[in-house]
OpenMM code with the backbone's topology and positions (N, CA, C; nanometers):
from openmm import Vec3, app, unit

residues = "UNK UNK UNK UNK UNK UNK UNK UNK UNK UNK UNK UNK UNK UNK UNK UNK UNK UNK UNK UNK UNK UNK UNK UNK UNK UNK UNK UNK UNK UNK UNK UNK UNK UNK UNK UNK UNK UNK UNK UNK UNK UNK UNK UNK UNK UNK UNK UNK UNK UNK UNK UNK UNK UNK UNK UNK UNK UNK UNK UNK UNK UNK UNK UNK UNK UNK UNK UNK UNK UNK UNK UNK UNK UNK UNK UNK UNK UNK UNK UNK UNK UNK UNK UNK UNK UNK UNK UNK UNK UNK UNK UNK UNK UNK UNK UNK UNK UNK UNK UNK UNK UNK UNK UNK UNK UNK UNK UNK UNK UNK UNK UNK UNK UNK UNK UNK UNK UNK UNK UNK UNK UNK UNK UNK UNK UNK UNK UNK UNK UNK UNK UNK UNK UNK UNK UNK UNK UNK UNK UNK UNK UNK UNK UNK UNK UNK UNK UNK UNK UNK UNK UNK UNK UNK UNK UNK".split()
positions = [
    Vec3(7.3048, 8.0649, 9.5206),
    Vec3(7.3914, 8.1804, 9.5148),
    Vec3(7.4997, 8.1559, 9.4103),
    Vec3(7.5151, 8.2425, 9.3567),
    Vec3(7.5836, 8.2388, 9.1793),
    Vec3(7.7076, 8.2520, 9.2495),
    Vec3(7.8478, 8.2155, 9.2141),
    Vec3(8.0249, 8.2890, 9.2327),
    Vec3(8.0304, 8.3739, 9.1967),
    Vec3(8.1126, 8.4432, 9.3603),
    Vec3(8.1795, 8.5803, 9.2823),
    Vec3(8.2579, 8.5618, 9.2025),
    Vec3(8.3106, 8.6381, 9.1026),
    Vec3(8.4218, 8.6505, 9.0537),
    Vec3(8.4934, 8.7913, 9.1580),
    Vec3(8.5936, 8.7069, 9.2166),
    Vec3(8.7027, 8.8055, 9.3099),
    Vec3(8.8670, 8.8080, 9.3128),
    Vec3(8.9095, 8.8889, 9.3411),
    Vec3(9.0251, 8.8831, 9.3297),
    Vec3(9.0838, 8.9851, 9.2004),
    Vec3(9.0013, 8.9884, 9.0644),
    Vec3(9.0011, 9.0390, 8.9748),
    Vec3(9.0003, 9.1662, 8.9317),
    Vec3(8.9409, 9.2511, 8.9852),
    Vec3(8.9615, 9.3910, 8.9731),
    Vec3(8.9351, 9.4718, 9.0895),
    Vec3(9.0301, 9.5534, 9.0784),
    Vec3(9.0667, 9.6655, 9.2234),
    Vec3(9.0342, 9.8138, 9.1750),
    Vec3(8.9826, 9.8717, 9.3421),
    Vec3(8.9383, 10.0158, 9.2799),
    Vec3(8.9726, 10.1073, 9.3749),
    Vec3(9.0150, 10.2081, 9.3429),
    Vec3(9.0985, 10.3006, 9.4708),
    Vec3(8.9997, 10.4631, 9.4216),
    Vec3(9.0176, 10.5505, 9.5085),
    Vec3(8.9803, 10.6987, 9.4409),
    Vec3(9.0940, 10.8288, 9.4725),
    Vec3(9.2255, 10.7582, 9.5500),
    Vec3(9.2530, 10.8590, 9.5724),
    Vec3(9.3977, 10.8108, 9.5266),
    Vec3(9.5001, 10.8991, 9.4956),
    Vec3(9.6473, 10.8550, 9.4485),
    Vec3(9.7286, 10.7683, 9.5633),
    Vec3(9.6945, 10.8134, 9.6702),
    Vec3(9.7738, 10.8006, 9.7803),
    Vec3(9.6843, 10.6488, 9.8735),
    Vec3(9.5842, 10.6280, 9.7930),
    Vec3(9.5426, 10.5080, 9.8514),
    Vec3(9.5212, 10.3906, 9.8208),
    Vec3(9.5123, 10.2919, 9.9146),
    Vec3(9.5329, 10.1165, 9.8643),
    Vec3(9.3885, 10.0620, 9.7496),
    Vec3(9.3993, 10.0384, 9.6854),
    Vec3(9.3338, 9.9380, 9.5668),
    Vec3(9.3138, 9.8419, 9.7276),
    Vec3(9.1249, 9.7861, 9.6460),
    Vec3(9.0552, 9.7395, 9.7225),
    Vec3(8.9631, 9.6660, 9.5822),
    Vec3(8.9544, 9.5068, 9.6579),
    Vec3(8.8842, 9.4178, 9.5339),
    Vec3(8.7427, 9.5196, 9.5532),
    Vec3(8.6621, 9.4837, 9.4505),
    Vec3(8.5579, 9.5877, 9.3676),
    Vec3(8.4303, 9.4474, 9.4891),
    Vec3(8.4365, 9.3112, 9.4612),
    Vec3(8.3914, 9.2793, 9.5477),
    Vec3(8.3622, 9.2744, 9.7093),
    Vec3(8.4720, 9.3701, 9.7768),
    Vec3(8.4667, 9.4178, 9.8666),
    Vec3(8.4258, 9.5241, 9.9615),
    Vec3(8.4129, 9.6087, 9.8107),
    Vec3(8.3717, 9.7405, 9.8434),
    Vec3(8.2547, 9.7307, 9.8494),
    Vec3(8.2019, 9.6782, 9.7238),
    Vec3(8.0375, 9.6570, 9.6529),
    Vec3(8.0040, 9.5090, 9.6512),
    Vec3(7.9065, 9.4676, 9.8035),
    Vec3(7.8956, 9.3603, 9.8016),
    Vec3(7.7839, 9.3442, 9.6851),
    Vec3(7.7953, 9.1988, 9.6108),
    Vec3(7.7165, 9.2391, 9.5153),
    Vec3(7.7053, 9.2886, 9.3901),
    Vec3(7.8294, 9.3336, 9.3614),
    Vec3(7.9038, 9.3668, 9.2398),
    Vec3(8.0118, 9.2786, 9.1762),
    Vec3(7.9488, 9.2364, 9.0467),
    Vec3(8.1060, 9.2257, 8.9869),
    Vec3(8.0986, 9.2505, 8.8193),
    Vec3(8.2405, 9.3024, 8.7901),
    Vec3(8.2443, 9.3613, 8.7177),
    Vec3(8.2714, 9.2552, 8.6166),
    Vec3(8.2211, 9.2436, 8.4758),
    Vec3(8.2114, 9.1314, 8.3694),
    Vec3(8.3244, 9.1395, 8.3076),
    Vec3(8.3803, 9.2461, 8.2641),
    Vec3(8.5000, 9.3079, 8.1971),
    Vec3(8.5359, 9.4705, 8.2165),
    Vec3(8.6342, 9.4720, 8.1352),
    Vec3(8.6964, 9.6078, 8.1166),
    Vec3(8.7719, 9.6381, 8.0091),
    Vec3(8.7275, 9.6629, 7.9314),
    Vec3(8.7691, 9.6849, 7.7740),
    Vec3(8.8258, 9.8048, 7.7428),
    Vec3(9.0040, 9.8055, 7.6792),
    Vec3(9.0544, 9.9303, 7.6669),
    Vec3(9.2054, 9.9382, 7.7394),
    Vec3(9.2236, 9.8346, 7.8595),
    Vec3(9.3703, 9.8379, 7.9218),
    Vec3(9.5003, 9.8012, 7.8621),
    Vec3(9.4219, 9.7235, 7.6917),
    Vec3(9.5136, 9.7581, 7.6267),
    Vec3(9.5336, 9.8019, 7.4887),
    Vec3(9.4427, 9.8726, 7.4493),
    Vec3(9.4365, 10.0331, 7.3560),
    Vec3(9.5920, 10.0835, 7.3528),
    Vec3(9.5622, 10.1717, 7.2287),
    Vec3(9.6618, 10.2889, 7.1960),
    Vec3(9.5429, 10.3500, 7.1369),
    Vec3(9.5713, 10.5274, 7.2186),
    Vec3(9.5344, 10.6497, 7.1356),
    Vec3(9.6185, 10.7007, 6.9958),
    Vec3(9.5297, 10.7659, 6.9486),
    Vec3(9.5483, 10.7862, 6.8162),
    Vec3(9.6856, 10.8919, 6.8336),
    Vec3(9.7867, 10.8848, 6.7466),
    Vec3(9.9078, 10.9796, 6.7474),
    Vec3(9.8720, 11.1287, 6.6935),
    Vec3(9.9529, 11.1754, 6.7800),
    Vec3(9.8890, 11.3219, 6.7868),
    Vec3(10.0089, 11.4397, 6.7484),
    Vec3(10.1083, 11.3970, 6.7210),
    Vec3(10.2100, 11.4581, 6.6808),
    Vec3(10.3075, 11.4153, 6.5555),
    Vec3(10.1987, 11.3512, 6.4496),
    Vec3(10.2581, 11.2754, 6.3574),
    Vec3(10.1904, 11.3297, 6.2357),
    Vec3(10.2681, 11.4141, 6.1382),
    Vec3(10.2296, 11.4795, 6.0109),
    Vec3(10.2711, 11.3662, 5.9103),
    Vec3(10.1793, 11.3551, 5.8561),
    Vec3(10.1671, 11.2599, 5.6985),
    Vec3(10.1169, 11.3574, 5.5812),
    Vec3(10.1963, 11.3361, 5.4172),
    Vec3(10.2020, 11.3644, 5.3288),
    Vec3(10.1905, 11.3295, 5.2209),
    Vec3(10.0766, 11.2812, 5.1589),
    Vec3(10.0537, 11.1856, 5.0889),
    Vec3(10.0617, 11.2455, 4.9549),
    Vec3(10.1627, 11.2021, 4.8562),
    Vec3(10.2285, 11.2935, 4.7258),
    Vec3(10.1532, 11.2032, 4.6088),
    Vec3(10.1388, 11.2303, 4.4832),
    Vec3(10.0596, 11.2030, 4.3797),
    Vec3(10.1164, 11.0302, 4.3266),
    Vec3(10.2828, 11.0238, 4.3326),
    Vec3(10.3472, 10.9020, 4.2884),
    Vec3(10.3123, 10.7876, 4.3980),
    Vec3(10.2477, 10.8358, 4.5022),
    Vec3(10.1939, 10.6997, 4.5913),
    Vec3(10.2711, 10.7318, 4.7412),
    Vec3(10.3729, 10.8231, 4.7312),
    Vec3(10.4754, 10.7780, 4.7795),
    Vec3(10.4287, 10.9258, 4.9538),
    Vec3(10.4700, 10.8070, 5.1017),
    Vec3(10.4252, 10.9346, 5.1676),
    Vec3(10.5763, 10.9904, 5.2875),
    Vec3(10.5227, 11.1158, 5.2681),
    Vec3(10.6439, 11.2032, 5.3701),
    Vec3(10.5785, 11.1804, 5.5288),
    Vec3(10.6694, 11.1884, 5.5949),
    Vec3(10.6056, 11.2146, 5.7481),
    Vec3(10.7032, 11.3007, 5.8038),
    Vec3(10.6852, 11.3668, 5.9655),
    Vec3(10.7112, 11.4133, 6.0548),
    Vec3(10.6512, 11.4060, 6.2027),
    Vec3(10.7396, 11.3801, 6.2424),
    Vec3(10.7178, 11.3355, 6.4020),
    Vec3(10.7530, 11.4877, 6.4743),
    Vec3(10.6232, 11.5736, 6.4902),
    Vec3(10.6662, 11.6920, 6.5664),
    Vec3(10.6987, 11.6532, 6.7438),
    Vec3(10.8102, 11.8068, 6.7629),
    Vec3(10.8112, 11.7912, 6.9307),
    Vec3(10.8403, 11.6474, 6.9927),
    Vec3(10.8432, 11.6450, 7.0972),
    Vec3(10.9087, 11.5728, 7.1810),
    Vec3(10.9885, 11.5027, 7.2009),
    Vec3(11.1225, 11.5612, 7.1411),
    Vec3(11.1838, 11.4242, 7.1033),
    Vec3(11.1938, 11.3261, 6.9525),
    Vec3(11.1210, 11.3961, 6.9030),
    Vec3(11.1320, 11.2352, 6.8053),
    Vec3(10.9831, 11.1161, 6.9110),
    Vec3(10.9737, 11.1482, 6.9930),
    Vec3(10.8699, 11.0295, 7.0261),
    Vec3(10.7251, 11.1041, 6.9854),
    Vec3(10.6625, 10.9956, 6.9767),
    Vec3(10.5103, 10.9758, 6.9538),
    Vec3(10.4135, 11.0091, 7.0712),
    Vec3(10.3385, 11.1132, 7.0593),
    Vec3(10.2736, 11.1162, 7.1318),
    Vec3(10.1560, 11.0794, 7.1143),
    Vec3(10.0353, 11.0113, 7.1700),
    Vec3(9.9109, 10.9379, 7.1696),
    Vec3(9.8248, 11.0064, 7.2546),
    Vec3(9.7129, 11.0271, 7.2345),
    Vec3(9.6204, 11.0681, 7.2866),
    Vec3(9.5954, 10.9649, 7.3858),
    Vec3(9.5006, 10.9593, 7.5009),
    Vec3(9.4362, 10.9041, 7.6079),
    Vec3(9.3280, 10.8215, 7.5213),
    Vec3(9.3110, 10.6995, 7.6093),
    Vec3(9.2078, 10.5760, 7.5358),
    Vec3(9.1209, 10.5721, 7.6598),
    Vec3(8.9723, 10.5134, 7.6257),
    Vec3(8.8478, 10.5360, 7.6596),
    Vec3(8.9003, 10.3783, 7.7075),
    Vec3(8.8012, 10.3509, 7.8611),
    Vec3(8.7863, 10.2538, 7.8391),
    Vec3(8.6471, 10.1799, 7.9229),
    Vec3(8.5940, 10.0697, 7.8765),
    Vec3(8.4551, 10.0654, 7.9315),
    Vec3(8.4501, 9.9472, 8.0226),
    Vec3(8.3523, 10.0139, 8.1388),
    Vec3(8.3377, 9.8998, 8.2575),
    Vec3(8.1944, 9.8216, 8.2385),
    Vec3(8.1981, 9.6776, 8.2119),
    Vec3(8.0412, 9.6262, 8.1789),
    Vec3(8.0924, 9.5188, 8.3302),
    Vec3(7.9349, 9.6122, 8.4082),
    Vec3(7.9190, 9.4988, 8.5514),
    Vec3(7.7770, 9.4598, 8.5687),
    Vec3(7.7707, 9.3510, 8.6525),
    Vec3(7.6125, 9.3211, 8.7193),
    Vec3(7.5915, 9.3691, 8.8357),
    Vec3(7.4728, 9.4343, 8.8988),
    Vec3(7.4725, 9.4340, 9.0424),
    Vec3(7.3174, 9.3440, 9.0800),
    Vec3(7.3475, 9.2502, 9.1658),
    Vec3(7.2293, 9.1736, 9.1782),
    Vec3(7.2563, 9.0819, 9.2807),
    Vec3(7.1614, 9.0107, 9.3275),
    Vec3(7.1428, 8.9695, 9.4847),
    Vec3(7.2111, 8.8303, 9.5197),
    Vec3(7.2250, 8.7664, 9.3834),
    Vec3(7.3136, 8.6020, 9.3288),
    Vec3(7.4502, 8.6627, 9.3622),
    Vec3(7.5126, 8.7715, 9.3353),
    Vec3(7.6767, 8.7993, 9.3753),
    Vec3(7.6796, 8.8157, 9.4789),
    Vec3(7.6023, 8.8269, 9.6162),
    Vec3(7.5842, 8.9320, 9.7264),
    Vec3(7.6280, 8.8118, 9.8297),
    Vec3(7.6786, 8.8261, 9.9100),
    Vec3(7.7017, 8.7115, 10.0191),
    Vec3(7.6106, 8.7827, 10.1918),
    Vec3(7.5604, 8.8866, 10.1681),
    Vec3(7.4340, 8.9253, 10.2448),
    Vec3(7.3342, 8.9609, 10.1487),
    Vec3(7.2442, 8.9972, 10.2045),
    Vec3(7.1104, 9.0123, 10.1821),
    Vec3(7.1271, 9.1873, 10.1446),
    Vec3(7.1191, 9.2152, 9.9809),
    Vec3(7.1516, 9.3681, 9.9814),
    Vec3(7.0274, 9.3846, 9.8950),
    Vec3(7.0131, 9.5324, 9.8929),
    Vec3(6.9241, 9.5857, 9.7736),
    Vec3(6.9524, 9.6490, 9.6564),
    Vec3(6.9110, 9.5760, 9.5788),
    Vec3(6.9786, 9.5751, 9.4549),
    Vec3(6.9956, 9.7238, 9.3696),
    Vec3(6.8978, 9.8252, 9.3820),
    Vec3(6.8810, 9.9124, 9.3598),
    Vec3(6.9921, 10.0093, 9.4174),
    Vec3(7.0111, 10.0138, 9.5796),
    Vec3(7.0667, 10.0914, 9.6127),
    Vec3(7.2344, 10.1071, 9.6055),
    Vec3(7.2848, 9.8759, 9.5965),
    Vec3(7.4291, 9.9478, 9.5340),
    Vec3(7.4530, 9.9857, 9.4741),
    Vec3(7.3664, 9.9315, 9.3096),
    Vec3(7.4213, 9.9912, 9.1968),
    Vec3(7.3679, 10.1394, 9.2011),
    Vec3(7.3219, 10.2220, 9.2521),
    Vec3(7.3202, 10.3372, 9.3015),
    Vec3(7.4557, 10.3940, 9.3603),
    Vec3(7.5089, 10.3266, 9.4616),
    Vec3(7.6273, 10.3662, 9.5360),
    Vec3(7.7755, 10.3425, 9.4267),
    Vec3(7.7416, 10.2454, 9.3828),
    Vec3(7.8547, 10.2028, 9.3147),
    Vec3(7.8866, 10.2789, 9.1488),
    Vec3(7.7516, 10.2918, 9.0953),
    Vec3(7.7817, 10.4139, 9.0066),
    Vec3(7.8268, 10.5423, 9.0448),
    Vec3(7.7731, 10.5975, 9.1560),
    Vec3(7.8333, 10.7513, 9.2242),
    Vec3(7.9870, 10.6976, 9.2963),
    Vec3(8.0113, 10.6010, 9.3221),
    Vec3(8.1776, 10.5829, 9.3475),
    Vec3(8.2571, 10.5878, 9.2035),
    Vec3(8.1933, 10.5424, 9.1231),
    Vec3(8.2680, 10.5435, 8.9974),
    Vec3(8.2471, 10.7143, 8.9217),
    Vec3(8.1939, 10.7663, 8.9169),
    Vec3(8.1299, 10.8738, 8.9032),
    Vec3(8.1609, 11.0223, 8.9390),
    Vec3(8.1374, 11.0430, 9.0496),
    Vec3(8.1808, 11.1232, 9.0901),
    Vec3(8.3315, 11.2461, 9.1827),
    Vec3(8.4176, 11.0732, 9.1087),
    Vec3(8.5195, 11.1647, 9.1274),
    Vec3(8.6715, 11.1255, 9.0520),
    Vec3(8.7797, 11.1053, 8.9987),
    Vec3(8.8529, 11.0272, 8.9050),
    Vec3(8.9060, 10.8851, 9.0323),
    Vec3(8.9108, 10.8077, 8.9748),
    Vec3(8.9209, 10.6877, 9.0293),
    Vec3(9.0341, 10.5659, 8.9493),
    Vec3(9.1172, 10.5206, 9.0124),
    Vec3(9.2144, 10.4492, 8.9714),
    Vec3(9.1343, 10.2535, 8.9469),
    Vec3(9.1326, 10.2345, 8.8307),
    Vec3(9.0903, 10.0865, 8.8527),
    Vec3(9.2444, 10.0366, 8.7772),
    Vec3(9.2613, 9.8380, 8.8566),
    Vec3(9.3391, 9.7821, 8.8174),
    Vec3(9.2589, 9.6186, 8.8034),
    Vec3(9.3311, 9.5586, 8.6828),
    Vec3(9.2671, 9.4706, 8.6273),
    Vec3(9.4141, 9.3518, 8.6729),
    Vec3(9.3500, 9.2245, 8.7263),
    Vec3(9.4854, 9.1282, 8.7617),
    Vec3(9.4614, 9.0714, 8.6082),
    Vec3(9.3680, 9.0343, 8.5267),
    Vec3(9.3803, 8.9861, 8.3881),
    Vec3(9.4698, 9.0258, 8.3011),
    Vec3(9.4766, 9.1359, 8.3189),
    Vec3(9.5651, 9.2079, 8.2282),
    Vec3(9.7041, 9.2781, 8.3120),
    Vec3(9.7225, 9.2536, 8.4036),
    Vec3(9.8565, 9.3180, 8.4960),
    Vec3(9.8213, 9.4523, 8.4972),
    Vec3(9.7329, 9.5583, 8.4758),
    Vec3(9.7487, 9.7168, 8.4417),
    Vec3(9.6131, 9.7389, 8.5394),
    Vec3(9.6776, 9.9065, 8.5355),
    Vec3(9.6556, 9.9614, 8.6259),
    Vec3(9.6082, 10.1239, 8.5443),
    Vec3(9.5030, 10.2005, 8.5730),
    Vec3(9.5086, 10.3299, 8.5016),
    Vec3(9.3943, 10.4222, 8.5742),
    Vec3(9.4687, 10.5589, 8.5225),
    Vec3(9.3879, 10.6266, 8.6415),
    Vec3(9.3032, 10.6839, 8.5574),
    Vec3(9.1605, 10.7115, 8.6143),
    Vec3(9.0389, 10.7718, 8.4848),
    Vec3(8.9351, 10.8306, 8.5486),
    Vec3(8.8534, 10.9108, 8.4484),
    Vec3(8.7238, 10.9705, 8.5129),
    Vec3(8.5832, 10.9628, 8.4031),
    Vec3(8.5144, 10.9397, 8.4920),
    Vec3(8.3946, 10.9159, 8.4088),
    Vec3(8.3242, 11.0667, 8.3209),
    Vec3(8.3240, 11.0897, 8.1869),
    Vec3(8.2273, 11.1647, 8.1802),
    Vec3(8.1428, 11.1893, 8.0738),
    Vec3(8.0975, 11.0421, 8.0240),
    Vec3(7.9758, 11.0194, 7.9223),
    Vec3(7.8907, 10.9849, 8.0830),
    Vec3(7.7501, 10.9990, 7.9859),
    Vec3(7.6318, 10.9630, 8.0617),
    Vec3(7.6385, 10.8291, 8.1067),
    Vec3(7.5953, 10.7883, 8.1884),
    Vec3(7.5738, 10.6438, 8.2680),
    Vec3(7.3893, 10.5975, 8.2763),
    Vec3(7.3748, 10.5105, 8.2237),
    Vec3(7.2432, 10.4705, 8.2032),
    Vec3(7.2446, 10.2768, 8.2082),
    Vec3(7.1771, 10.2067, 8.2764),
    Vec3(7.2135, 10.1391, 8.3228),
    Vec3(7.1318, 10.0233, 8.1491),
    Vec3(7.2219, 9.8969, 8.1143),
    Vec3(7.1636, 9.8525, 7.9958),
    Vec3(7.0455, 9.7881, 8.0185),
    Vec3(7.0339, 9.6853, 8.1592),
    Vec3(6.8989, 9.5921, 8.1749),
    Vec3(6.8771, 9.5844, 8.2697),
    Vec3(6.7135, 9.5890, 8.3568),
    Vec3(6.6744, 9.6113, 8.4789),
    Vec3(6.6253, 9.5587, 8.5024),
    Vec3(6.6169, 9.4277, 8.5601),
    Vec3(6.5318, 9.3576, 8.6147),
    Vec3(6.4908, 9.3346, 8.7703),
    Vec3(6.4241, 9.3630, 8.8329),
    Vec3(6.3620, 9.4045, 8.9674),
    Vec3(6.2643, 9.3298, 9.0202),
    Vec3(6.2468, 9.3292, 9.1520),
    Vec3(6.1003, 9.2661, 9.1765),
    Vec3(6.0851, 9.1212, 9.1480),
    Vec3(6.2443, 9.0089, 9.1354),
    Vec3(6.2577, 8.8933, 9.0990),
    Vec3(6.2484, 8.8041, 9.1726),
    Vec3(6.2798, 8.8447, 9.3146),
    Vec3(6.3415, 8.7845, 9.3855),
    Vec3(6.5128, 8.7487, 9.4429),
    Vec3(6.5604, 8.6173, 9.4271),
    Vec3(6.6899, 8.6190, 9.3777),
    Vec3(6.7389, 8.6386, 9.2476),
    Vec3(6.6632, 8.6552, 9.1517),
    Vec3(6.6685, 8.6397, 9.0226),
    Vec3(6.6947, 8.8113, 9.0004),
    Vec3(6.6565, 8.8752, 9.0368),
    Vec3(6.6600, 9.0397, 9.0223),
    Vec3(6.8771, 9.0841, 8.9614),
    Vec3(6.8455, 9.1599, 8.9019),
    Vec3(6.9794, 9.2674, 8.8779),
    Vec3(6.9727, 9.3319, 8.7988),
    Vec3(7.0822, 9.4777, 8.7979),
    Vec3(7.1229, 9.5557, 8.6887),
    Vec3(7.2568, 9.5433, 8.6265),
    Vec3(7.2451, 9.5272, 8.4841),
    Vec3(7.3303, 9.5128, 8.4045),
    Vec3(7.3587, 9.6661, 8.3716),
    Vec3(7.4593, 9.6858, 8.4121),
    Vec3(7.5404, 9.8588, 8.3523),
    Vec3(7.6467, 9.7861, 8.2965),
    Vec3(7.6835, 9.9774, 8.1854),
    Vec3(7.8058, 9.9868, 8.1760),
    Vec3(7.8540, 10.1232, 8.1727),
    Vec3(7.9821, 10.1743, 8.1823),
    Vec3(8.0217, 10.3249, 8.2171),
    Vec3(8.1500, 10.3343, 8.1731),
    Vec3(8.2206, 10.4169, 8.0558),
    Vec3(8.2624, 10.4473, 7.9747),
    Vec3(8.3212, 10.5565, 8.1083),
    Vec3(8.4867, 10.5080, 8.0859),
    Vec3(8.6085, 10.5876, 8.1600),
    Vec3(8.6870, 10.6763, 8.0595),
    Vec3(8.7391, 10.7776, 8.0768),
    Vec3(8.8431, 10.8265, 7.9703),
    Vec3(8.9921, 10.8039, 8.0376),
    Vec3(9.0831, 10.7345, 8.0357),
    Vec3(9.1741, 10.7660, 8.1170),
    Vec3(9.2670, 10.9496, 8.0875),
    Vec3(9.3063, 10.9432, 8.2380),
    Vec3(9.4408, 11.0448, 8.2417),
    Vec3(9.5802, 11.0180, 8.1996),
    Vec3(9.5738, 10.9408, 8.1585),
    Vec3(9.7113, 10.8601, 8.1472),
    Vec3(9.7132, 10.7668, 8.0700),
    Vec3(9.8292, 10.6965, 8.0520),
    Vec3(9.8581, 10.5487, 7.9799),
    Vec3(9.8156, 10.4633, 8.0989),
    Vec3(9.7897, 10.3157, 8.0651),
    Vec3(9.7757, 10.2000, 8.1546),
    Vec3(9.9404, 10.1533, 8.1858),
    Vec3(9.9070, 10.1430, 8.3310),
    Vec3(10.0882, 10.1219, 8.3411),
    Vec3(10.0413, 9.9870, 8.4499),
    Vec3(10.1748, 9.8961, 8.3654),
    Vec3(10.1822, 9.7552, 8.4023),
    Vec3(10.2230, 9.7330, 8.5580),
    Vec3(10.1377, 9.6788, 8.6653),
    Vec3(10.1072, 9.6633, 8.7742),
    Vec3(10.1805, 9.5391, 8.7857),
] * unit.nanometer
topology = app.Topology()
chain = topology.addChain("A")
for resn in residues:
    res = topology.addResidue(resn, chain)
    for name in ("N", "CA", "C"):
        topology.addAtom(name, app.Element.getBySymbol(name[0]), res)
C-alpha cells in the first residue's frame, strides 16, 4: 500500500461549511498538485499607448486608481487508485464520485503548500488522462480538471 499524501489539500462545497482533507472525503484520492494559487489575471482596466518615439502612455480606468485583474484558471492533477485507499474501494466508482463533487457545483479548495484558499467552478470538459483497470492493486485513474476561480486566492 503506497502513502497517502494527507493533510494537504481541503475541499468544502458550500460557503458556510468546514474544509475537509480531500483524503477523507475520497478514500483513495489524492490530489498530485494544484497549479494556479498563485497566478495573476491579466489587467483589465489598464489602457496602454504605444507612440512612434518608443515612448508609452497609460491609464488606469475606474476604480480607484487600482488594477483590476481578471480571475485565474487553476488546474487539479489527481490519482484515484486502490494503493491510496486504506479500504478496499473501486476504483472506477470514486473517481466517478469525486469528479461529480468537483463538478457539479462551485466548490472551495485550500492548499496547506501554499497557505491559500479559493473559491471556483469547474467548466471545461473533464476527461480523465490515463486508465488503467483490471490491475489488480496496480489499477488507477490519472485525471485532471481545470477550475476557473470566482475570486482571488486569499491567504488561509
Amino acid at each position: 500500500m503506497a502513502k497517502k499524501i494527507t493533510n494537504k489539500y481541503y475541499l468544502k462545497n458550500t460557503a458556510s461549511g468546514s474544509y475537509t482533507d480531500v483524503t477523507t472525503l475520497y478514500d483513495g484520492v489524492n490530489i498530485l498538485s494544484v497549479e494556479g494559487f498563485d497566478s495573476r489575471g491579466k489587467a483589465l482596466n489598464v489602457y496602454l499607448e504605444q507612440w512612434m518615439d518608443g515612448s508609452t502612455d497609460f491609464m488606469i480606468t475606474s476604480n480607484n486608481g487600482q488594477i483590476v485583474r481578471e480571475n485565474v484558471s487553476l488546474k487539479v492533477v489527481f490519482v484515484v487508485g486502490k494503493r491510496y485507499a486504506s479500504t478496499t474501494i473501486d476504483t472506477q466508482t470514486v473517481y466517478d464520485s469525486f469528479v461529480n463533487y468537483m463538478t457539479n457545483t462551485d466548490v472551495w479548495i485550500k492548499s496547506m503548500y501554499v497557505g491559500k484558499a479559493v473559491h471556483c467552478v469547474a467548466i471545461d470538459k473533464v476527461e480523465p488522462k490515463t486508465v488503467k483497470l483490471k490491475r489488480g492493486a496496480n489499477e488507477y485513474i490519472l485525471g485532471e480538471i481545470q477550475l476557473q476561480a470566482l475570486g482571488a486566492p486569499t491567504t488561509v
